[in-house]
ROTI-298986 format. One line per 10 residues: number of its first residue (from 1); for each residue z, y, x of C-alpha. Coordinates in steps of 0.2 Angstrom, whole numbers, always signed. Each point is the difference from the previous one (the first is absolute). Example, Ala and Ser with C-alpha at 12.3 -4.5 7.8 and 13.67 -1.06 7.14 Angstrom:
1) +39:-22:+62  -3:+17:+6
// end
This chain:
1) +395:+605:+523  -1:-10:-15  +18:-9:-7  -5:-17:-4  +4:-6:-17  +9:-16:-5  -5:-10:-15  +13:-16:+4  +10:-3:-12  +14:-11:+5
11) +6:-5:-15  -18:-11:-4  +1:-19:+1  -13:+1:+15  +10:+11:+8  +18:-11:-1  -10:-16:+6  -10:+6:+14  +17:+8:+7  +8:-17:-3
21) -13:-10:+9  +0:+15:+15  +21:-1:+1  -4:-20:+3  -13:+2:+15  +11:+11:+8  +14:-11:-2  -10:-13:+10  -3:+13:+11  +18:+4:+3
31) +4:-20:+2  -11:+1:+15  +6:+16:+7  +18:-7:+2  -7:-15:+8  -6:+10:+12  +14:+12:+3  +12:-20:+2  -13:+0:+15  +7:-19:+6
41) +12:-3:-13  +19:+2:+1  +3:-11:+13  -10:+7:+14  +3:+18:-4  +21:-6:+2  -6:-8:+17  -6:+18:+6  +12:+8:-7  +11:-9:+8
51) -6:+1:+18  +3:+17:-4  -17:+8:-3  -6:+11:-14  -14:-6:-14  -17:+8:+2  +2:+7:-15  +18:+9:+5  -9:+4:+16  -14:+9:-10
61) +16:+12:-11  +6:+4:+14  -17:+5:+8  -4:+11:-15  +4:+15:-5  +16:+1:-13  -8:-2:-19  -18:-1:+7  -10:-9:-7  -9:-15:+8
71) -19:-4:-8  +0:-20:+7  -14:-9:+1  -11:-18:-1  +19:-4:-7  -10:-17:-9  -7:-6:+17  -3:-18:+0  +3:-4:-17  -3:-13:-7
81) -2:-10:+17  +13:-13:+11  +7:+18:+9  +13:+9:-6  -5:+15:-13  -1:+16:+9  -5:-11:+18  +15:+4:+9  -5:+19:+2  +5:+15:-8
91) -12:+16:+2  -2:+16:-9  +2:+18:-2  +15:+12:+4  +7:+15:+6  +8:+1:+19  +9:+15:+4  -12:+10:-13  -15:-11:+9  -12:-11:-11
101) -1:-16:+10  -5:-18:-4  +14:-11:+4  -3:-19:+5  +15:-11:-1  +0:-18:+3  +15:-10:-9  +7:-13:+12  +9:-8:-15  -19:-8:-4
111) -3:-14:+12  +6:+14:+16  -12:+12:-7  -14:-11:+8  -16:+10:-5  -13:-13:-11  -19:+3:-6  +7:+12:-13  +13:+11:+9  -14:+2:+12
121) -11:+5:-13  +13:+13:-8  +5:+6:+16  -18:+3:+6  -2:+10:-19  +15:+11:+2  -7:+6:+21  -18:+3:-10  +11:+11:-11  +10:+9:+13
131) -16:+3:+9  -12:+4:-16  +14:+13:-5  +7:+6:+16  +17:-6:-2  +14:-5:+14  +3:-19:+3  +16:-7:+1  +3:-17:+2  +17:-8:-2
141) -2:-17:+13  +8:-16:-4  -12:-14:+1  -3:-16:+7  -16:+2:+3  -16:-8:-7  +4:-16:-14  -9:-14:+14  -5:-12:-13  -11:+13:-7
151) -5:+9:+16  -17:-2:+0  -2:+11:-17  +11:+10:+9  -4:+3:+22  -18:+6:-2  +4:+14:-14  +18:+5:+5  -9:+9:+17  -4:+13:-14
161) +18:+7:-1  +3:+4:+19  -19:+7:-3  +7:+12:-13  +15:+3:+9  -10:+9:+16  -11:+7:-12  +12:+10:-10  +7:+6:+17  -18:+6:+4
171) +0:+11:-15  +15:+8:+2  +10:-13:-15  +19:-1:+10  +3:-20:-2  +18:-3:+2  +9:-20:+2  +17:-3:-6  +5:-17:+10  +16:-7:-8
181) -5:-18:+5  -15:-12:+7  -14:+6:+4  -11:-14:+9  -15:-4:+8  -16:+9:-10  +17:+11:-9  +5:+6:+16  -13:+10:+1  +4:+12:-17
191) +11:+8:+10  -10:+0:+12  -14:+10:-7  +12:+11:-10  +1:+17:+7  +21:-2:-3  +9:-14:+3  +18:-2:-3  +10:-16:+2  +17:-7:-5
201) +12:-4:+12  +5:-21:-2  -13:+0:-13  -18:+3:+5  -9:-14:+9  -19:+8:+7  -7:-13:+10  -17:-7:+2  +9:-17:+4  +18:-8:-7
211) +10:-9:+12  -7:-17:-8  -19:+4:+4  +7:+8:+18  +8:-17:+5  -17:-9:-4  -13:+13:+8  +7:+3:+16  +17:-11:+2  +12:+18:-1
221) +16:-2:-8  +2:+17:-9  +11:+6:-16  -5:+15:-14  +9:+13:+9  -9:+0:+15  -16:-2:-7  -2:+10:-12  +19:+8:-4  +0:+17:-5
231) +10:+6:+16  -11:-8:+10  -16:+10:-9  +11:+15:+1  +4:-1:+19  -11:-11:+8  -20:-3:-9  -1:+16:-9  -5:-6:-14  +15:+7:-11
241) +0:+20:-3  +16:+0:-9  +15:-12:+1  +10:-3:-15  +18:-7:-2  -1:-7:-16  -16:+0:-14  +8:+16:-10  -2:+7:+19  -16:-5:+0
251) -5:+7:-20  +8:+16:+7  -8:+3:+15  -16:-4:-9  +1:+15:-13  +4:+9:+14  -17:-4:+7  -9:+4:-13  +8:+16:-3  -8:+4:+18
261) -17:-2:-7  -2:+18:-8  -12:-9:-12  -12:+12:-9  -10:-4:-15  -18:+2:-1  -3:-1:-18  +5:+16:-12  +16:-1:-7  +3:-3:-18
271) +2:+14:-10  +18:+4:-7  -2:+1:-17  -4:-21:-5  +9:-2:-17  +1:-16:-7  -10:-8:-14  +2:+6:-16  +1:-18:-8  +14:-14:+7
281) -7:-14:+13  +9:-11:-7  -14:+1:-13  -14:-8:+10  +9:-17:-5  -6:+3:-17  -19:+5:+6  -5:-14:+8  -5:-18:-11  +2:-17:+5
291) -14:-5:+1  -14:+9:+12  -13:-1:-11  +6:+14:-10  -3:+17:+4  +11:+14:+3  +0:+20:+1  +3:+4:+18  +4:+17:-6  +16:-7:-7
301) +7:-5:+18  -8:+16:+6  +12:+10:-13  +14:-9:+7  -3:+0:+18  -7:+20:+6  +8:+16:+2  +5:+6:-18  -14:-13:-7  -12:+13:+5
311) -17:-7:+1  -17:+9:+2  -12:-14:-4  -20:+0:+5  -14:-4:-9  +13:-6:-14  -17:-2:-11  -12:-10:+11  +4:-17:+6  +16:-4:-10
321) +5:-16:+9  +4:+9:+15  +12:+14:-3  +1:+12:+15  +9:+17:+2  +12:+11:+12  +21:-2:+0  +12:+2:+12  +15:-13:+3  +16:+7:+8
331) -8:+15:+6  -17:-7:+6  -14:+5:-6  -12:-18:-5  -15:-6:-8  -1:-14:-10  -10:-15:-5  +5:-10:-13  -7:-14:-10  +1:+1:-20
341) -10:-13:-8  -4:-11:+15  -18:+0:+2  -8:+11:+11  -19:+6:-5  -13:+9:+9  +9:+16:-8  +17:-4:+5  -8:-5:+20  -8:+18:+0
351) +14:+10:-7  +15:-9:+14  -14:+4:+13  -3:+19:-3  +22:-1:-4  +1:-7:+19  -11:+12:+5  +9:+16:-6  +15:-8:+6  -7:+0:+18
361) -6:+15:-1  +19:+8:-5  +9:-9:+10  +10:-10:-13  +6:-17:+2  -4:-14:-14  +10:-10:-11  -12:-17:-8  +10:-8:-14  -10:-16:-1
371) -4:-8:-16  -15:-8:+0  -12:-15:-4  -13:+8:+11  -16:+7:-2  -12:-4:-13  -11:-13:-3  -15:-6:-8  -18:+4:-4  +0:+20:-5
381) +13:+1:+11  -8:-7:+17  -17:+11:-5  +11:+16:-1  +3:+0:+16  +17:-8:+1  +0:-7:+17  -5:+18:+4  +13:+10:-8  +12:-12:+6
391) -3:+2:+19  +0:+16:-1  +18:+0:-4  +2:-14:+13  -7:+11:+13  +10:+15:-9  +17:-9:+2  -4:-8:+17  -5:+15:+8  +15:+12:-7
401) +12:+7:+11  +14:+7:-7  +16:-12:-3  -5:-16:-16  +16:-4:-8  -4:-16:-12  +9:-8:-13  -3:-14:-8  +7:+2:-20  -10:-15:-7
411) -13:-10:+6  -13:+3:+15  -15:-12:-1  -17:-1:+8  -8:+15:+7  +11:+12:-11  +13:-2:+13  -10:+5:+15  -6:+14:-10  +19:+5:-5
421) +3:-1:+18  +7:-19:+3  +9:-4:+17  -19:-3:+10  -3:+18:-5  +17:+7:+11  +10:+10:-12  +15:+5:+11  +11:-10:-12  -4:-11:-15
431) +16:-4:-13  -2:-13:-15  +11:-1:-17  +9:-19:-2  -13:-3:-14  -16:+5:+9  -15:-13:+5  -13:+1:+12  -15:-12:+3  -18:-1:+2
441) +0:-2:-21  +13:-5:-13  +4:-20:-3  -8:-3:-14  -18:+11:+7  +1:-10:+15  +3:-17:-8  -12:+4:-11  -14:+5:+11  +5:-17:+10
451) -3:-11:-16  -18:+10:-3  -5:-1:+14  +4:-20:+3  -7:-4:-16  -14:+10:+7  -2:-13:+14  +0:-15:-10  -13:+5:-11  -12:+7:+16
461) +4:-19:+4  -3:-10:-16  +18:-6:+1  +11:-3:-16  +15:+14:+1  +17:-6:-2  +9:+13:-13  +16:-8:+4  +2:+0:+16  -8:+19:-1
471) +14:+4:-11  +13:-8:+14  -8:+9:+13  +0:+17:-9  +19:-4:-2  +1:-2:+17  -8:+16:+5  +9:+11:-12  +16:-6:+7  -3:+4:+16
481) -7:+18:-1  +13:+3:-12  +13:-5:+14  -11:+8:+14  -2:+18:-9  +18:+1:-4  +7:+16:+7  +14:-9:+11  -13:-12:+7  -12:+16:+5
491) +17:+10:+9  +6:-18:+10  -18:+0:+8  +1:+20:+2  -14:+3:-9  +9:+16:-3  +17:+8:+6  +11:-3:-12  +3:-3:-20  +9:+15:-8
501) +11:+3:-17  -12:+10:-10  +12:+10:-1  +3:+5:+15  -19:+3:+0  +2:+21:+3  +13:-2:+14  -10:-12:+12  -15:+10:-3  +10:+16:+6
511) +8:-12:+13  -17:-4:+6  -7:+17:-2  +13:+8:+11  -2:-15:+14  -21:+3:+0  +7:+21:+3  +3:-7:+18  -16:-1:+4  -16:+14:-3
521) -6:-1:-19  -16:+5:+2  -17:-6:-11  -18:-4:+8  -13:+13:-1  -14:-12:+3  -5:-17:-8  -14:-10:+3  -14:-6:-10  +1:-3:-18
531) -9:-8:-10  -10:+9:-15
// end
């Protein structure tokens, strides 16, 4: 396979700023990331300490294997709103007793782990995941139950967890709960559902029912223990399978129940030889520019990303916007899609769609590294047959099978990103870097087309056009697409699964690629019809 060649040169001007500017947006990133590792804040993480519990995230070390790695994600969730960033939830990828699972942790140290409209939404994300992927659930139960003054975003949809609960159980997907505290009224029923169940002794409280809501249904007197204690699951309901002193007792018999699984793969393995790139990640900070407007070669990332910056690129001469070719990352052999000039023309539509179908027909998962203003427009554009050439490789994306791994490097706008496969179009997980955007079309376009088509309107009516408060307006508009595309905005409404270091770009792809194994990676061998 062909080496990939690297013109950077890191000593240019271009080079030093755009690594300046990218060493700032990760810095922000960072800044949110420890806010959501303080969970509650000091205070509240003191309080549980202090009634001697352990911190989701010390719960989640000690779940894991030793020096595995844990790929977390929707870490931004409910950013940028009233909740607390992260929405009182952690979720993610990590190895159990040599076992792939999703873990689900809720951290009581954020209003009692009370679950709001966005750690519903992340917690329904990462069951899809589990379940898309075939990977064990476990669940680490602490919570309060629903946040009441937002329950009516919250009681209809929340059904949806113990739906995928039973369904994973139907497809043979082990679902395990940790209880190390409440777990009330609709949470009583995680454990429930899970096909494991283990609860702390003095420590979990499973009721449908507290003692408050007890007293004022039916006039019984009753305290946590007897309703819903762990020795009284154990002995009396049932519901309990494993009873555990303390939380490390809990953690331990846990790993000991996945370890009972005799968990198979269905994917092919990697292959042993995976040498890293020939060129330093730590590079990519000096590919990307500032502003999104400017293009970039793709085949720089690419260098610094696969196996031995091996890259065996298709059709390098037709459709030059759209570079496609074959890698392998960590051992895995990929395909990828990935955008070099932004726009996508009919030539770019028909070369990703015959690409998506080769990949099908091989059996090889694909990688989309979204930079994109979308397709083309305009007159020779619209009688070429762009619409045409673009559907195709809508129904090509929609219709393939094997595992889409999406990254957005840049920007994602308008049709481009369905295309690239966006979130409607399932990848099984989607990544952005801190500096991408993604919107229907960039600030200044869409303001734009607003004042056109506004001036448009008072003309049609014979009305006088205020150019000032068009100007205003246009302000206006920019301002908010520019605060609504932003890449920490996108992540808190889980728009995609989480915001990543570009450098770190190769190890969450292999990460991601090694948890898509789990399940069968196999392409479709029939498509329906496309239009010619």
């Amino acid at each position: 396979m062909a080496v990939l060649n690297s013109l950077l040169d890191t000593s240019s001007e271009t080079y030093i700023s755009n690594r300046k500017n990218q060493l700032e947006v990760v810095a922000a990133l960072d800044e949110q990331l420890d806010l959501v590792v303080a969970g509650g804040g000091e205070r509240y993480m003191q309080r549980h300490r202090d009634r001697g519990k352990l911190p989701v995230r010390e719960r989640l070390a000690l779940l894991l294997d030793p020096d595995s790695p844990f790929l977390e994600l929707s870490p931004l969730a409910a950013w940028g709103t009233d909740f607390t960033v992260g929405a009182s939830i952690l979720t993610g990828i990590g190895v159990v007793s040599g076992v792939e699972c999703v873990v689900i942790g809720h951290d009581p140290t954020v209003r009692g782990g009370a679950m709001n409209p966005y750690s519903l939404r992340k917690t329904l994300r990462a069951l899809e995941i589990a379940r898309l992927n075939r990977l064990p659930v476990i669940n680490l139960v602490e919570s309060g139950g629903a946040d009441l003054p937002t329950q009516v975003d919250l009681f209809v949809p929340a059904g949806r967890i113990f739906h995928e609960l039973t369904e994973l159980s139907s497809m043979a997907i082990p679902t395990v709960a940790l209880v190390f505290g409440n777990s009330t009224a609709g949470g009583a029923y995680v454990p429930g559902m899970c096909d494991y169940a283990v609860l702390v002794d003095r420590g979990a409280k499973v009721f449908l029912g507290g003692p408050p809501l007890v007293k004022m249904a039916t006039g019984e007197t009753a305290d946590d223990e007897s309703l819903g204690g762990a020795e009284m699951h154990s002995r009396v309901s049932g519901l309990s399978d494993y009873f555990a002193t303390d939380e490390r007792d809990a953690i331990r018999l846990g790993r000991e129940i996945v370890s009972r699984f005799h968990w198979r793969k269905l994917g092919p393995p990697p292959s042993a030889h995976a040498p890293e790139p020939l060129y330093d990640p730590e590079e990519i900070l000096g590919i990307v520019p500032p502003d999104t407007k400017v293009p970039f070669d793709p085949r720089e990332v690419l260098a610094r990303t696969v196996d031995g910056s091996e890259f065996d690129e298709y059709k390098p001469l037709y459709g030059t916007s759209l570079v496609t070719g074959w890698a392998s990352i960590h051992g895995y052999p990929v395909g990828v899609l990935a955008n070099h000039r932004g726009v996508l023309f009919s030539e770019e539509a028909k070369k990703a769609t015959e690409f998506i179908l080769l990949a099908n027909q091989t059996d090889t998962p694909l990688i989309f590294l979204q930079n994109t203003t979308g397709y083309m427009v305009g007159t020779d554009y619209e009688q070429g047959g762009i619409i045409k050439d673009g559907a195709k490789m809508i129904n090509a994306v929609t219709n393939s099978a094997v595992p889409h791994l999406t990254v957005n490097m840049a920007s994602s706008f308008g049709a481009g990103n369905y295309g690239m496969s966006g979130r409607a179009y399932d990848p099984r997980l989607m990544f952005a870097w801190p500096g991408a955007k993604l919107a229907v079309m960039g600030a200044a376009q869409l303001a734009g087309v607003m004042s056109i088509v506004g001036r448009a309107s008072a003309e049609s009516q014979g009305k006088p056009f205020d150019d000032e408060a068009d100007a205003a307006r246009t302000r206006a508009i920019e301002a908010q697409i520019e605060a609504e595309s932003h890449s920490f905005y996108i992540s808190g409404k889980l728009y995609d699964d989480g915001i990543v270091d570009p450098r770190d770009t190769r190890t969450v792809l292999g990460m991601s690629l090694s948890a898509v194994h789990s399940n069968t990676v196999a392409g479709r061998r029939g498509f329906g019809v496309f239009r010619m």
